[in-house]
C-alpha positions as CSV (number, residue, x, y, z in Angstrom):
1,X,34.9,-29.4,16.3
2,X,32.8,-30.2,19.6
3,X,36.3,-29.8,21.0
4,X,36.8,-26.6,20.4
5,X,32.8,-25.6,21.0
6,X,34.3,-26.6,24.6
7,X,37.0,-24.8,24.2
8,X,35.1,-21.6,23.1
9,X,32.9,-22.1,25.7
10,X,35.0,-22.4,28.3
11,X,37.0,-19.3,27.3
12,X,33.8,-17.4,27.6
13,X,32.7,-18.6,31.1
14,X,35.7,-17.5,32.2
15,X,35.9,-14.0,30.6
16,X,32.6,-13.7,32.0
17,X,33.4,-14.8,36.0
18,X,36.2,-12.5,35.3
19,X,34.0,-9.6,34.5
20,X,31.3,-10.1,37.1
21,X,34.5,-10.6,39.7
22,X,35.5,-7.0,38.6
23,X,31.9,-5.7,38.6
24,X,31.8,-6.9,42.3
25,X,34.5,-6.2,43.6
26,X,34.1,-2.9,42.5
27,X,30.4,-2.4,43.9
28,X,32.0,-4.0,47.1
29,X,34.7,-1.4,47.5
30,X,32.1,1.5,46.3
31,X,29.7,-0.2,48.9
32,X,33.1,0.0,51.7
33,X,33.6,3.6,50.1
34,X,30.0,4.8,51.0
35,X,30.9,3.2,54.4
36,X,34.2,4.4,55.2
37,X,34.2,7.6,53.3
38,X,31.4,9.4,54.4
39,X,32.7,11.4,57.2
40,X,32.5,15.2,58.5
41,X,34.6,15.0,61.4
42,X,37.6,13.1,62.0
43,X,39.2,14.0,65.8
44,X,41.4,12.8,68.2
45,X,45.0,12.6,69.9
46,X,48.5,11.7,68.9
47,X,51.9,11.2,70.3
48,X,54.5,12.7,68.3
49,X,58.1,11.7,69.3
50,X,59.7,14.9,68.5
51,X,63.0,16.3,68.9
52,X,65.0,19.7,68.4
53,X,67.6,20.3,66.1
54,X,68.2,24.4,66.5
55,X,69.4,27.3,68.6
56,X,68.2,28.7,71.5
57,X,68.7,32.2,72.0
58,X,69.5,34.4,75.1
59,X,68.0,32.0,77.8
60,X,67.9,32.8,81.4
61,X,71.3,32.2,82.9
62,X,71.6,30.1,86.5
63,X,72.2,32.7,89.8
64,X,75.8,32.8,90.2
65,X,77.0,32.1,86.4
66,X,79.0,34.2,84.4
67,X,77.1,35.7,81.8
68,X,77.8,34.1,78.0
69,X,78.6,36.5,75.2
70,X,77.6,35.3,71.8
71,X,79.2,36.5,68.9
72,X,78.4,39.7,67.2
73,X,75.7,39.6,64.7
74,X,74.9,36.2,64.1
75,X,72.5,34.8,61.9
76,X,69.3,36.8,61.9
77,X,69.3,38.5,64.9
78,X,70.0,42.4,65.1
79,X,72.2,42.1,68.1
80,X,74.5,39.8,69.8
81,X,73.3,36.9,72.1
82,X,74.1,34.5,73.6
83,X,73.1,31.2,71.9
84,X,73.6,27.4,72.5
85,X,73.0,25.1,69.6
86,X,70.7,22.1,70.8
87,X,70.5,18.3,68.6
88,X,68.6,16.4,71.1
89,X,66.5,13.6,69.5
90,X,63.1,12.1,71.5
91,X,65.6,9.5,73.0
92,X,67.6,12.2,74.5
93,X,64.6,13.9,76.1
94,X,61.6,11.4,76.7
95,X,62.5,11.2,80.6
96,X,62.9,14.5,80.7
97,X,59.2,15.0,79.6
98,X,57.1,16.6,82.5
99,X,53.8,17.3,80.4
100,X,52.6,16.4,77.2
101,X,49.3,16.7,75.5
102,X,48.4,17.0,71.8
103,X,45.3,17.1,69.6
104,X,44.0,17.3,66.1
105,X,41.1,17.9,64.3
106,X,39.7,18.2,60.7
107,X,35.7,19.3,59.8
108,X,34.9,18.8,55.8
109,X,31.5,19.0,53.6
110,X,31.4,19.0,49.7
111,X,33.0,22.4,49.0
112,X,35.3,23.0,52.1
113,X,37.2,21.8,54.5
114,X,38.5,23.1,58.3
115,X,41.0,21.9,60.4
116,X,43.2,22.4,63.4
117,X,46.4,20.3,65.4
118,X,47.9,21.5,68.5
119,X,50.4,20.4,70.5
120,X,52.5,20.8,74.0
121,X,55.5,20.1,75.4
122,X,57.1,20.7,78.8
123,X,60.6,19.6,79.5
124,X,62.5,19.6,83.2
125,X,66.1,18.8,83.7
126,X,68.2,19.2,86.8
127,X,71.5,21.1,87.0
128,X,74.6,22.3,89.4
129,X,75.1,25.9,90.1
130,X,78.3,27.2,91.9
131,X,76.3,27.6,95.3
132,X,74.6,24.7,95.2
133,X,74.7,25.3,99.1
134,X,72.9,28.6,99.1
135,X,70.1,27.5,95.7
136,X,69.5,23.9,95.7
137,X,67.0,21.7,94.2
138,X,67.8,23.9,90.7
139,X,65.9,22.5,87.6
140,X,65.5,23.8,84.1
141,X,62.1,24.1,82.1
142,X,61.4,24.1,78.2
143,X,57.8,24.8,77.5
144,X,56.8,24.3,73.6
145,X,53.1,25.0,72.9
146,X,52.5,25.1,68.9
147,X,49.5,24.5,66.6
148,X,48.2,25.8,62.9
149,X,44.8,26.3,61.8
150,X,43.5,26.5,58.5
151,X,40.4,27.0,56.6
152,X,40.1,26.1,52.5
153,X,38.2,24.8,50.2
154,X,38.0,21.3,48.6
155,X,39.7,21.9,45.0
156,X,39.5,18.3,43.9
157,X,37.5,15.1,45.3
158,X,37.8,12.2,43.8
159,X,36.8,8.6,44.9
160,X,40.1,7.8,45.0
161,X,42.4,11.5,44.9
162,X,41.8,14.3,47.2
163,X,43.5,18.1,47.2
164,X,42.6,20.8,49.5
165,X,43.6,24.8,49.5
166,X,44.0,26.7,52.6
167,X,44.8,29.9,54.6
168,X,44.8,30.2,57.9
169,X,47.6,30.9,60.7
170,X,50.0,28.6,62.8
171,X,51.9,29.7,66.2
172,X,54.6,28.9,68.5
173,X,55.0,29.9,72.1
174,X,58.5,29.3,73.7
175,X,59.6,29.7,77.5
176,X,62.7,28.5,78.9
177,X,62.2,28.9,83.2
178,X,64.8,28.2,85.9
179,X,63.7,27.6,89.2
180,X,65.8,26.8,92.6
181,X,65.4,27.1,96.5
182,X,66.9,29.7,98.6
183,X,68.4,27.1,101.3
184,X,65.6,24.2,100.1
185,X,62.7,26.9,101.2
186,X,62.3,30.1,99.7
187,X,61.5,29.1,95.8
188,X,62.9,31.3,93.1
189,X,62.6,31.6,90.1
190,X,63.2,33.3,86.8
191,X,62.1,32.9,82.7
192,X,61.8,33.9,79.2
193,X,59.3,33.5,76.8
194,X,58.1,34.5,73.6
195,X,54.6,34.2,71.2
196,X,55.2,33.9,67.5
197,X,52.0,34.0,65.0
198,X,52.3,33.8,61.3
199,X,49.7,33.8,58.2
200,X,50.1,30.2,56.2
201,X,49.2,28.6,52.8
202,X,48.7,25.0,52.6
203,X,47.7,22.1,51.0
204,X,46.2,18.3,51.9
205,X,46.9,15.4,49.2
206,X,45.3,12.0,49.9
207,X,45.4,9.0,47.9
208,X,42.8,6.1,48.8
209,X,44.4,3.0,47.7
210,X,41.3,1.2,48.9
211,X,38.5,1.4,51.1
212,X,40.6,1.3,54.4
213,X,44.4,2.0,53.4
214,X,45.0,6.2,52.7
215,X,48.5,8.3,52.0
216,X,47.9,11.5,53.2
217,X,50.0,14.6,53.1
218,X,50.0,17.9,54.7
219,X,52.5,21.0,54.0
220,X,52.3,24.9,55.0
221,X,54.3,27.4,54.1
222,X,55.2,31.2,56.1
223,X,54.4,34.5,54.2
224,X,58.3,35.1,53.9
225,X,59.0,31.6,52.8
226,X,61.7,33.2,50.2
227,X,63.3,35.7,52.5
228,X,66.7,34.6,53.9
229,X,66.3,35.7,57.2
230,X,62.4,35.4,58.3
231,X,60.8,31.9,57.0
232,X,58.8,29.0,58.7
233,X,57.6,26.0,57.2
234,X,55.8,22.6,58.0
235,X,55.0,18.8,56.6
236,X,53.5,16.0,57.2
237,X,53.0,12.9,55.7
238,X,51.4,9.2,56.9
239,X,49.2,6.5,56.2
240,X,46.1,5.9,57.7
241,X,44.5,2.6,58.0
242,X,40.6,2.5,58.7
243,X,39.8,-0.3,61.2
244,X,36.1,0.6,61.4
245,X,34.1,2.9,59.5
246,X,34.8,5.1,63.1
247,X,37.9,4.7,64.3
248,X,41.6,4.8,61.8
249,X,45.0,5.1,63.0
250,X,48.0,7.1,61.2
251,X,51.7,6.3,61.0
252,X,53.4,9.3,59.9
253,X,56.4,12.1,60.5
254,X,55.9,15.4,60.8
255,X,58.5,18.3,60.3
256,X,58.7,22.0,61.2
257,X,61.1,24.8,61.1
258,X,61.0,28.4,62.6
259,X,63.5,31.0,61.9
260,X,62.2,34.5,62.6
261,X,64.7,38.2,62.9
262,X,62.4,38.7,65.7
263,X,64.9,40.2,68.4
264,X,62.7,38.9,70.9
265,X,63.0,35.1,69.5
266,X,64.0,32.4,72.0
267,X,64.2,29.4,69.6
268,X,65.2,29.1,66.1
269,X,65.3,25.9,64.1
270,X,63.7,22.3,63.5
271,X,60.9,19.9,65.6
272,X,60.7,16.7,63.9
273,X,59.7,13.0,64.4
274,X,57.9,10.5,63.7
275,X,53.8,10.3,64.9
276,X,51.3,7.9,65.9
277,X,47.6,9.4,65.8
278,X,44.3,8.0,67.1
279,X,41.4,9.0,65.7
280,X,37.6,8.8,65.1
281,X,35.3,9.7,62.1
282,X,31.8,10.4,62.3
């Protein structure tokens, strides 16, 4: 009998340590929660190794080259063009890279939430023309400057679960310059470029595994996301990790795709890779 009191008692002690475990550990992660997850701003810069999978359409051609006929009508265009498909991974470009800068930015209260994410790219390669004696020092420029912006409104926030609504509008700029020297003196040069703006509708999705660990998601889409010939879209997903209630990193890939029947379109197709982003809360 006395051995089972024990045994009872026991039993109970432990239940008990078990629920007051639980009861802390909770309080400690709403404590870290209160910490961690009371933020308005959360800013800073990331490197996204991208690459372009795509087409490029009617691009300047080098002094002295034939000119490149494209078949008639293809894809979305209205005319014919020339075009030269490009699969050219961040391995295949980084020393090409000549410029790079990119930044991104998120403001949220109770109801709503604002946010922004920018990024540039200039690329330089060299190249050969057939009078290398007359244009020399002849290099080759890809300018990619693209960014979204969206304003929305928090539809569900949760301790733990977070979705956000938003309009707003993203952009690509495009500009493909060739350059050379009349003799090595007299620079020349010549270029195409084109602006692209569209309306968007997008989404956030976070999950907070804990106080410091977050999956976080991010997808737009175009307003003619269900025509054929005239649809962008864009997604993102990571995991941030928290090191300080001021400073979190993310691990992520993001992915976006243009295609546009604009006749005046320079680029069509994919920028993808994988993204490391630094960033402070406050």
């Amino acid at each position: 009998m006395i051995a089972n009191k024990q045994l009872i008692s026991t039993i109970v002690i432990f239940i008990l340590l078990q629920v007051f475990a639980t009861d802390s550990a909770a309080q400690n992660f709403f404590e870290k929660d209160s910490t961690y997850n009371k933020w308005h701003f959360r800013t800073g810069p990331y490197v996204w190794l991208l690459g372009f999978q795509g087409t490029i359409i009617r691009p300047p051609e080098p002094p002295g080259n034939p000119p490149v006929e494209g078949p008639p009508e293809i894809g979305t265009l209205p005319e014919a063009a020339p075009r030269y498909d490009i699969d050219l991974s961040f391995r295949d470009i980084r020393h090409s890279i000549k410029f790079a800068l990119m930044f991104t930015g998120q403001y949220r209260n109770d109801f709503m939430v604002a946010q922004f994410n920018v990024s540039s790219l200039v690329l330089r390669s060299g190249f050969k023309t057939p009078f290398d004696f007359f244009l020399q020092n002849s290099f080759t420029d890809l300018t990619y400057v693209g960014g979204d912006f969206g304003l929305g409104y928090r539809l569900i926030k949760k301790k733990q679960f977070d979705i956000d609504v938003l309009l707003g509008a993203k952009f690509a700029y495009f500009k493909v310059g060739i350059t050379s020297e009349i003799f090595g003196r007299k620079p020349v040069s010549i270029s195409r470029d084109n602006l692209w703006v569209d309306p968007l509708f997008a989404t956030n999705i976070k999950y907070r595994f804990n106080s410091k660990v977050e999956i976080v998601s991010y997808g737009d889409l175009g307003p003619g996301f269900f025509a054929r010939d005239d649809f962008s879209y864009q997604y993102i997903i990571g995991i941030n990790y928290l090191f300080t209630k001021s400073f979190l990193t993310t691990l992520g890939y993001r992915h976006i795709y243009y295609e546009t029947p604009n006749k005046d379109a320079l680029y069509q197709g994919s920028i993808k890779g994988p993204l490391l982003r630094l960033c402070f809360q406050f």
